[in-house]
C-alpha positions in Angstrom: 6.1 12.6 -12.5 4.9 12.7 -9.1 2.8 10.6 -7.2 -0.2 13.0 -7.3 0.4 13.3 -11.4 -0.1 9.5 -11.5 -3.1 9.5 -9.9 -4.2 12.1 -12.3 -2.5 10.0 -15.0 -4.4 7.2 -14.6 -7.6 8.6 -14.8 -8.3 10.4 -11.3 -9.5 9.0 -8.1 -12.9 7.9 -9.2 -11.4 5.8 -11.6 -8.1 4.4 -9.5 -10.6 3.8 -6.7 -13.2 1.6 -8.7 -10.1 -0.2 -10.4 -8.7 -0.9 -7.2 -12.1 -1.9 -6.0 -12.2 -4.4 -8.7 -9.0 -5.7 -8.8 -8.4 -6.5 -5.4 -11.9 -7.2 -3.9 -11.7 -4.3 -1.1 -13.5 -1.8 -0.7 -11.9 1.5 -1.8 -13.4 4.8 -1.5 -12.7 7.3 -3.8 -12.0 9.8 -1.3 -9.6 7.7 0.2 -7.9 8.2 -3.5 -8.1 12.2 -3.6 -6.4 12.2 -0.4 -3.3 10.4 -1.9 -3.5 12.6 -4.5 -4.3 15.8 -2.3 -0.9 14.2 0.2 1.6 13.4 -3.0 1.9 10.3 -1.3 0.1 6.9 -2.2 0.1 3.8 0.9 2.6 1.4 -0.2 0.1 -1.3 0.4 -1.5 0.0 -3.0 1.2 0.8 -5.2 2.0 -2.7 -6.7 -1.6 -2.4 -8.1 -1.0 1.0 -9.4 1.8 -0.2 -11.1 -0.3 -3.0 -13.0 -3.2 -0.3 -14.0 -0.3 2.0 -15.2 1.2 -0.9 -17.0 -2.2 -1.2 -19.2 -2.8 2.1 -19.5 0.8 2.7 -20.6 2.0 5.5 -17.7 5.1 5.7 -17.1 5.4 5.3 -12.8 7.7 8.1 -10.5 11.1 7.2 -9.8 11.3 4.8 -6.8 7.5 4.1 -6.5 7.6 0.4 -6.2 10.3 -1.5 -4.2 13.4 -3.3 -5.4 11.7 -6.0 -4.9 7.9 -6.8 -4.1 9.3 -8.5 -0.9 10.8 -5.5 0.6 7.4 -3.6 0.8 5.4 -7.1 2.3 3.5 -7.4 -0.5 1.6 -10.0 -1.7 0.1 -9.8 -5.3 -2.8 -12.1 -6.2 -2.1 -14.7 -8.5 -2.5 -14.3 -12.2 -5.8 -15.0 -14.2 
């Protein structure tokens, strides 16, 4: 899987972006999202995120989408609720 199938995968940009909206408490536009898609490549800022909303919805992520480690990409995930 690419990173333009995920997108797809996890329900298209309307979706991803509304998720994203909600999880994170930013703004994201939904055509920011079918640019991603429409590029194969999604910011790295975002893909921790995607990981967690492909976790629920049980998609499998591409091969070297997230970091070794979430330091390595200067991430920082909210904490748990």
């Amino acid at each position: 899987m690419d990173q333009a199938t995920l997108i797809t995968a996890l329900g298209g940009g309307t979706e991803v972006a509304t998720w994203l909206t909600k999880a994170t408490g930013e703004d994201v536009d939904r055509e920011a999202v079918y640019k991603w898609r429409e590029r194969g490549l999604i910011p790295w800022r975002w893909r921790p995120y995607l990981a967690m909303l492909a976790a629920e919805k049980k998609v499998s992520l591409p091969v070297g989408f997230l970091p070794a480690s979430p330091s390595a990409a200067n991430v920082v995930l909210p904490p748990p609720e």
